[in-house]
N, C-alpha and C positions, 0 to 999 in steps of 0.2 A: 416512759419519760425518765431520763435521768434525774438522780438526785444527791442535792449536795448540801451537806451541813454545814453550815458557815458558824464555828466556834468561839463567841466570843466571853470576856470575863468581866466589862463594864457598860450595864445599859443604861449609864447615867446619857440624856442629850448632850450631842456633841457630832463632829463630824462625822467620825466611825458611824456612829448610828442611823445617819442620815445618808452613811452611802448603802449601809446593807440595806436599809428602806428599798435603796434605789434599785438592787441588785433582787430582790425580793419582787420588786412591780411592773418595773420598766420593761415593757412586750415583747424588746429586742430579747435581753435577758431570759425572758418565760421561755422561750422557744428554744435556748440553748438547754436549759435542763428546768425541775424547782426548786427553788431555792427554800432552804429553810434555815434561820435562825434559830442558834441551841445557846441559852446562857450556859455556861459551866465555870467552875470553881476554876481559879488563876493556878493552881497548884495541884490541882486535882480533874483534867478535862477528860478524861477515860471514866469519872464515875456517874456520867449521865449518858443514861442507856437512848442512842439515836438509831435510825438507817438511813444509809446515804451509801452513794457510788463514789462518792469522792468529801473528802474529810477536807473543809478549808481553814486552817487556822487564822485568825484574827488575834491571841492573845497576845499577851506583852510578856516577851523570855524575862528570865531572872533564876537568879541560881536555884531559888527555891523550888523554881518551876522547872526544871529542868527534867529532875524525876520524873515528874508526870507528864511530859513530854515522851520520854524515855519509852513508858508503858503506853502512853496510847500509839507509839510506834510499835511496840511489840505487839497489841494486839489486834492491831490491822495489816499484817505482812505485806496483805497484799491488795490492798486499800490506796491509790491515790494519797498520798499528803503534800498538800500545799498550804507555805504559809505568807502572808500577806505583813508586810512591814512597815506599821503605822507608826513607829515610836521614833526611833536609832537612826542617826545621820551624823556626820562630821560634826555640826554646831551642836548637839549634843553631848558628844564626845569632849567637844573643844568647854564645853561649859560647866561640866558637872562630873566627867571621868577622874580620878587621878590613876589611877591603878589601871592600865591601857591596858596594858598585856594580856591581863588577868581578864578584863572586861571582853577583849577580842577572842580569849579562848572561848568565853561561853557562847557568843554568837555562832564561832564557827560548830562548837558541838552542839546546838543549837538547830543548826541551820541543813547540819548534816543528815538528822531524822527525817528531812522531809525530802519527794520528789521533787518538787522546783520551791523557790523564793521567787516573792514577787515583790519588787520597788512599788512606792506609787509616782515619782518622778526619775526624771532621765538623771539628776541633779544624786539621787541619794542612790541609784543603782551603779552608776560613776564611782560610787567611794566606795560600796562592798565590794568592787572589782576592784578597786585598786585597792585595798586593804587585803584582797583574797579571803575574804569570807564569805562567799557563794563562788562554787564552780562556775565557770562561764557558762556550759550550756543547761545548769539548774535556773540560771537566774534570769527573770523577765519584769518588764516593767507595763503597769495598767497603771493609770492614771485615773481616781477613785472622780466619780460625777454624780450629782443628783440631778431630776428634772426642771431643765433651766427655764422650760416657759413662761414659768410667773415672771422671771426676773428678766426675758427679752420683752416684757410688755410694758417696762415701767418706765415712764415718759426722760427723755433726756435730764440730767440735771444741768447748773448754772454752768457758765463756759470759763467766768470765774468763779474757782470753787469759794465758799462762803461758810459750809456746814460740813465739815469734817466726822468721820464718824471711827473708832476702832471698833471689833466687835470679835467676840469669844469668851474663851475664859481667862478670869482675871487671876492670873498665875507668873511668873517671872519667865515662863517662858515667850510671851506674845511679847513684851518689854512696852505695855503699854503706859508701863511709869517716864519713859520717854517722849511718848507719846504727849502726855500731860505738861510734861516741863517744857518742851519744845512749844507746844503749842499758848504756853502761858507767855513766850518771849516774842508771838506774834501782839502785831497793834492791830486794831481794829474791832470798836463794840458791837461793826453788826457780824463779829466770824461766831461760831458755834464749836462747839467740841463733844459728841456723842459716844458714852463709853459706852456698848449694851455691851451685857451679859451680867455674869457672876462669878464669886470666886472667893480663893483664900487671901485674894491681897486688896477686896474693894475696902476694906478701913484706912489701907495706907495709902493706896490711890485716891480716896477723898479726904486725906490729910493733905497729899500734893496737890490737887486742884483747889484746897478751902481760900477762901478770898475771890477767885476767880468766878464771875456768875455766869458767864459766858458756856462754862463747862457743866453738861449733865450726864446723868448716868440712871437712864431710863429702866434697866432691869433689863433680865434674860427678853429674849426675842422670840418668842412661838413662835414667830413669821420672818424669815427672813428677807423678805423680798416687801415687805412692808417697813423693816428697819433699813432696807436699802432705799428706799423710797424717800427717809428723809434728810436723804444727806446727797450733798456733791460729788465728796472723792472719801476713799476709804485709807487709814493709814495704820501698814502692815511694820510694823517695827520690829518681827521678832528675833531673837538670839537663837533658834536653832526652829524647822517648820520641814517634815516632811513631805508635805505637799502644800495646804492651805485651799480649802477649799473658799473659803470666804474669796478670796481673788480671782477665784472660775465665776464664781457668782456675779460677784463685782464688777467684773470686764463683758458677763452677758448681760449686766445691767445697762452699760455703757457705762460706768463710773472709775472716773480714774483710781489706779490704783499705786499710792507709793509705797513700794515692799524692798525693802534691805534684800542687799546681797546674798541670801545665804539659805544654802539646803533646795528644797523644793521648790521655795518661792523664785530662783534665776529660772526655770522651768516655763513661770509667768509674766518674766520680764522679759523671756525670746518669746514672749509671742504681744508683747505690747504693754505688760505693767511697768510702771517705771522705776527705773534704777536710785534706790540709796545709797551710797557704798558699804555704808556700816552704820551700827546700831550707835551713834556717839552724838549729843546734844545738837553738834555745832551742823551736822549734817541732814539733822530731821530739821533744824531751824532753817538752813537752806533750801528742802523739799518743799515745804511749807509755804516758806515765800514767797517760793516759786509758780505754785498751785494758786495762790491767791491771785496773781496777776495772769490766768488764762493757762490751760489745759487740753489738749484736745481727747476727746474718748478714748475709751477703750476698744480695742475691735472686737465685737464679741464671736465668740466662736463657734458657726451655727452646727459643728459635727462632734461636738464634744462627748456627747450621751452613743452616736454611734461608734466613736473611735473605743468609747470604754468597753461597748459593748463585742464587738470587732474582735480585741486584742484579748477577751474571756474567750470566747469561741477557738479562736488558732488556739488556746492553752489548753482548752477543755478538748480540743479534734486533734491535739498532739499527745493527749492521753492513750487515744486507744483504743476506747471504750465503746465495743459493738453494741453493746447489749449490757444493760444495767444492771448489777447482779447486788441482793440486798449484801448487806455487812451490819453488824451489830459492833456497837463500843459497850461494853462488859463492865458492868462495876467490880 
């Protein structure tokens, strides 16, 4: 059986971790090779001794990390390396870059240690091509999935949405501080506002909700499909979203989904989430209002787990690899 290390550098819950979960369990996945999950140091991923036939990187580049990029290139010549691109998209760039040039060198020496790059949407594989920071034919796109059946079994919600929910982490990147104000300019005592999760900005997010009783913020979500359960429609406001998985979920929930233009999430608006154009008060207060007076579902997507599974197989049967030969990462 083949085997592949999937290297990552934070096992805090959160997406990533719930898709290697998936990559790790899901039966399609078992048969293409095993998967196994390695923590290793962000800046140091060659000093945790693994074997695998193929080396999959999950970390987050950064100059620091670069080096150790560098070496666990060297010491697997002839090792497969694939690295998966959960962070870096345009609205990233556009939000937090100033130094472009500088930032685009390190991606592309970066990106050049490994055999292929992989997108998680068509949306962020788009801009590494047109920026030229992946060869064309290194670079592919999987679209990251967890097991959606809890979430295709949870009963329809209301046709007028009523209970709105955001859900993640609370950090400037989801822009759920818009979220909040937008939904404080909506009327009506019986609507709801459900922040879950946790984060660096829930002090200042229940600074912007305080007065509003309408608005709660239940705490991180073990269960995602139980936090989908209580709510109508889901609203995805972020400033910059490589993929977003909350939206897969969401739309196999049946629950609508309004997610801004940008990154990964247009990904989930061609296949039936709804379009916001931009992250700006006046336009989530439009969404909103709109959601209030009738929505129709989501369409949920019953090949989502095969397509992911699918488009590992063509990547792993375009390697090559007859016969699994061990390899050691050498401290």
């Amino acid at each position: 059986m083949l085997r592949i290390a999937h290297l990552i550098d934070d096992t805090q819950p959160g997406g990533v971790t719930r898709y290697l979960d998936f990559l790790k369990s899901d039966p399609a996945m078992a048969r293409i090779a095993r998967h196994e999950i390695v923590p290793v140091p962000r800046t140091r991923p060659s000093s945790v001794r693994v074997e695998a036939d193929v080396i999959v990187s999950h970390l987050t580049i950064t100059w620091r990390g670069l080096p150790g990029l560098m070496l666990l290139r060297a010491q697997n010549p002839g090792t497969p390396l694939i690295h998966i691109e959960h962070s870096y998209t345009a609205g990233f760039v556009a939000a937090n870059v100033s130094a472009r040039a500088r930032f685009f060198t390190l991606l592309r020496s970066a990106y050049a240690l490994f055999d292929h790059v992989v997108a998680v949407s068509d949306a962020q594989a788009a801009w590494l091509d047109a920026r030229g920071l992946v060869t064309p034919h290194a670079l592919h796109v999987i679209r990251p999935c967890v097991d959606l059946a809890p979430f295709r079994s949870l009963p329809l919600p209301a046709l007028k949405a009523r209970t709105f929910a955001a859900i993640g982490r609370f950090d400037t990147q989801k822009g759920f501080d818009i979220a909040v104000r937008a939904f404080r300019e909506l009327p009506g005592d019986d609507l709801r506002l459900h922040l879950i999760g946790d984060g660096p900005e829930l002090a200042s997010l229940k600074a912007l909700a305080e007065g509003d009783t309408r608005i709660s913020f239940p705490g991180f979500a073990t269960d995602p499909a139980e936090a989908l359960a209580t709510c109508d429609a889901i609203m995805m406001p972020s400033r910059w979203e490589a993929y977003g998985l909350v939206a897969l979920e969401a739309m196999a929930a049946r629950r609508p989904v309004l997610a801004a233009s940008i990154d990964g999430l247009q990904d989930h608006i061609a296949e039936g989430a709804i379009r916001v154009p931009d992250v700006t008060l006046a336009s989530w207060c439009d969404a909103l209002a709109t959601a209030t007076n009738g929505l129709v579902c989501a369409n949920p997507r019953a090949d989502a787990e095969s397509q992911t599974s699918s488009a590992w197989e063509a990547l792993i049967d375009g390697l090559g690899l007859r016969e699994p030969t061990a390899v050691r990462l050498a401290a």
